[in-house]
C-alpha positions as CSV (number, residue, x, y, z in Angstrom):
1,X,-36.5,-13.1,-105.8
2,X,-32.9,-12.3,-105.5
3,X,-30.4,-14.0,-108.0
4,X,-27.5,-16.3,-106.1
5,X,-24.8,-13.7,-107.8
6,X,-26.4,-10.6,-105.9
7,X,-26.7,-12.8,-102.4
8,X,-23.5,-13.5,-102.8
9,X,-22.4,-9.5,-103.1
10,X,-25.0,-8.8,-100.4
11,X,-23.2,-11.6,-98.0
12,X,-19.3,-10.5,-98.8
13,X,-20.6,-6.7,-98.6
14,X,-22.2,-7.1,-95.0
15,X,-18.8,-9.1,-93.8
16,X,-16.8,-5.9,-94.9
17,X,-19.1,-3.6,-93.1
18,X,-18.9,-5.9,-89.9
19,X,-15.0,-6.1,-89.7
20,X,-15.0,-2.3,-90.7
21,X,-17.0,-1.7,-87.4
22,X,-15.3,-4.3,-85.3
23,X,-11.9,-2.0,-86.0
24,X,-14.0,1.0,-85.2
25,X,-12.6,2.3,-81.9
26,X,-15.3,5.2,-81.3
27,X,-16.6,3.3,-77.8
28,X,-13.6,2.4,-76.8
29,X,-12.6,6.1,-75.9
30,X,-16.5,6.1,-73.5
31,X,-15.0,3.0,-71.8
32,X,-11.8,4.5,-71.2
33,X,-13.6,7.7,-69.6
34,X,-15.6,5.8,-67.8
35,X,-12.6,3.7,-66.1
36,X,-10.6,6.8,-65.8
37,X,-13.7,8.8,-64.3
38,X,-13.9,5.9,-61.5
39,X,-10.6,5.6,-60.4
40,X,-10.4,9.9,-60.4
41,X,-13.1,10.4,-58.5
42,X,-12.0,7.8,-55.9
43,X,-8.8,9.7,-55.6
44,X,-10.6,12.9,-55.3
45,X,-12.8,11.6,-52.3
46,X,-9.9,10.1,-50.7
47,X,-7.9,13.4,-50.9
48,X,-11.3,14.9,-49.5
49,X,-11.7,12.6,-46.6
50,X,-8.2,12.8,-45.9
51,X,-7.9,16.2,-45.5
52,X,-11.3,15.9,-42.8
53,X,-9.0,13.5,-41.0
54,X,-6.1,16.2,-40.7
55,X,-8.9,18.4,-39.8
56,X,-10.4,16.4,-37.2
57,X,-6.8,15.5,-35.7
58,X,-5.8,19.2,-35.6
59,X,-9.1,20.3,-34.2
60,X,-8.6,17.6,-31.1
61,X,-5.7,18.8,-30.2
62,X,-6.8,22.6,-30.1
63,X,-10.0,21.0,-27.8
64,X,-8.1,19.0,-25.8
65,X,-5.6,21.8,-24.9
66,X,-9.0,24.2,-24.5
67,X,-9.8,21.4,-22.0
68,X,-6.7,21.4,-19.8
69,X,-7.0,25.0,-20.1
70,X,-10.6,25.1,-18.5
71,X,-9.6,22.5,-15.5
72,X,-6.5,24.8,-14.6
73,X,-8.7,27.8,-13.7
74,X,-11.4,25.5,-12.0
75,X,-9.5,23.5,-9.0
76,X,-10.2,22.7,-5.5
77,X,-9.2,26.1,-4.5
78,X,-13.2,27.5,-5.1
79,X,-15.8,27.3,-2.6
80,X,-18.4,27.0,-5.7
81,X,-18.9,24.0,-7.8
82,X,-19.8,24.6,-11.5
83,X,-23.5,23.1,-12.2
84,X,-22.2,20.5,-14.7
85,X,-23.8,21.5,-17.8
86,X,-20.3,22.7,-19.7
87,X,-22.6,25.6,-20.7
88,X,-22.6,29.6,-20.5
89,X,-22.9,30.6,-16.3
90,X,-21.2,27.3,-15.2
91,X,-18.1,27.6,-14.9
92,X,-18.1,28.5,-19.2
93,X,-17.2,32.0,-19.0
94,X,-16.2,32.5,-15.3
95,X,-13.8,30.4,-13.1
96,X,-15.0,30.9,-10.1
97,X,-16.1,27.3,-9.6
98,X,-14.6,24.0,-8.6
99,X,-14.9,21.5,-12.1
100,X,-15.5,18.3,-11.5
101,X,-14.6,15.8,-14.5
102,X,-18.0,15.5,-15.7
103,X,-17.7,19.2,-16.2
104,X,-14.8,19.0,-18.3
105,X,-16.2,16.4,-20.6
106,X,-19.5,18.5,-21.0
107,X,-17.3,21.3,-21.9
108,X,-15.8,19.5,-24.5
109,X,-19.5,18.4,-25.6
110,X,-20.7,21.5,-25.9
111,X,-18.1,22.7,-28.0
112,X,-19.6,22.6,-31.8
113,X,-17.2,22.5,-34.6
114,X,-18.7,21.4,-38.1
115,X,-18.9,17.9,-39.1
116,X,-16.9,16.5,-35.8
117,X,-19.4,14.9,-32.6
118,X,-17.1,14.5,-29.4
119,X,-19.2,13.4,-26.4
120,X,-18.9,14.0,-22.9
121,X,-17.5,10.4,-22.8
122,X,-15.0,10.7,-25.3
123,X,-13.0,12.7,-22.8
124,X,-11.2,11.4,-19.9
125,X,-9.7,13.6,-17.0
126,X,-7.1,12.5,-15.0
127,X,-5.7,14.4,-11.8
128,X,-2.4,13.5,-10.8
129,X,0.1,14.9,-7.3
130,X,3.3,14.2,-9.5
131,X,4.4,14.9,-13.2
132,X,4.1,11.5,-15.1
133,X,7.1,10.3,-17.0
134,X,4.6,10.2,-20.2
135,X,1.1,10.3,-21.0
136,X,-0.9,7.4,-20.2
137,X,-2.4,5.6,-23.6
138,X,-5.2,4.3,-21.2
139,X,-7.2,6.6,-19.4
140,X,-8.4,5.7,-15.7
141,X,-10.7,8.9,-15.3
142,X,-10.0,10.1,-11.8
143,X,-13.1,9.3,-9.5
144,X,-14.1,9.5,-5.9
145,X,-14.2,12.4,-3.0
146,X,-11.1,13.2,-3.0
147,X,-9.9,14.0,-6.0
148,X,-6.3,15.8,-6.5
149,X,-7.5,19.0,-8.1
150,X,-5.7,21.6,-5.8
151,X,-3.2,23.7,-7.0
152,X,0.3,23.3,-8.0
153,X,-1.4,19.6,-9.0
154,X,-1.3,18.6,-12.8
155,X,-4.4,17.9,-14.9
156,X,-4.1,15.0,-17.9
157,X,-7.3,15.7,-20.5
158,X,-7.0,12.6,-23.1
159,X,-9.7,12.8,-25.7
160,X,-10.0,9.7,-28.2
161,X,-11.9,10.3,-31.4
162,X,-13.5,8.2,-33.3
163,X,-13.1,9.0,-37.3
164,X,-14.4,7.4,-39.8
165,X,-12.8,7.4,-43.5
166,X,-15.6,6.7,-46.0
167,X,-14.4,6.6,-49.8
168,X,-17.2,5.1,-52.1
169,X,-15.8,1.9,-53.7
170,X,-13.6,1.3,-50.8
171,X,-14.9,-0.2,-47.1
172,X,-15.3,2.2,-44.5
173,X,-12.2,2.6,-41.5
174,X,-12.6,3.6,-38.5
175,X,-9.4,5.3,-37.0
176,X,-8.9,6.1,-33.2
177,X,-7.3,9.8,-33.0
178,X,-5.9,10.7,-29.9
179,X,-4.9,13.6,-28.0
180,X,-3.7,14.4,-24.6
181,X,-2.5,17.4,-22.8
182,X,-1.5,18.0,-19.6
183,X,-1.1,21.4,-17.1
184,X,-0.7,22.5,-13.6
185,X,-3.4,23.4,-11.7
186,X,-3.2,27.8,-11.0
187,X,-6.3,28.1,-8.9
């Protein structure tokens, strides 16, 4: 069919046009964009979930401080107690009402900031009689009858966050933010 002269051109031609395209570097640029793309958008969604972390952090400290500010107004001094809910006619827009800690942390529940869930038991309350050389790192929530809410006492509102930094490719973290503030009971 073919003559062994024509094979042979047919052989040494193909070989050429093999090397030719194993020098071609027209997919190496896709693989490069594809590598670069990965790490990018890694960097992108860690910059993204970093700056919900700074968000989250910032927004705990403007609650907890909301918090303190709520307990203040709310001490023994009322004849009233709020009804517990942390919502609108108890104790949420008046302060004619003694808080219990409960109420605090339902306060803080019911507060609704996007993308950020604090419960009621992320938040402890601690009353003390005497200003505290620092804040506590481990809350022991103030329980029992009497309870030292009157004023001129101080009130310690520590709520711990749990935040969760998710970047794809990466395993997920789970960070504990913190924040504590602490004011003297006016009423």
């Amino acid at each position: 069919m073919f003559s062994g002269k024509f094979r042979r051109q047919l052989k040494w031609a193909l070989l050429r046009e093999f090397k030719r395209d194993a020098r071609d570097e027209r997919g190496q640029t896709l693989v490069e964009t594809a590598l670069s793309m990965m790490v990018m958008l890694t960097l992108i969604f860690a910059v993204i979930e970093a700056c919900w972390g700074v968000y989250a952090f910032h927004y705990l400290g403007s609650i907890t401080h909301e918090a303190a500010r709520y307990a203040i107004v709310r001490g023994s001094s009322w004849s009233a107690t709020c009804d517990g809910s942390g919502s609108a006619g108890s104790g949420y827009g008046s302060s004619m009402c003694t808080a219990s800690t409960s109420d605090i942390g339902n306060y803080v529940a019911n507060r609704d900031f996007p993308g950020l869930n604090i419960t009621a038991s992320d938040v402890c309350v601690e009353y003390l009689t005497s200003v505290p050389s620092s804040a506590s790192q481990n809350c022991t929530a103030s329980t029992g009858s009497v309870l030292a809410n009157a004023p001129g006492d101080i009130v310690q509102v520590t709520i711990t966050y749990p935040f969760t930094l998710v970047i794809p490719g990466l395993s997920d973290h789970t960070f504990h933010l913190m924040s504590t503030s602490q004011m003297v009971i006016a009423q």
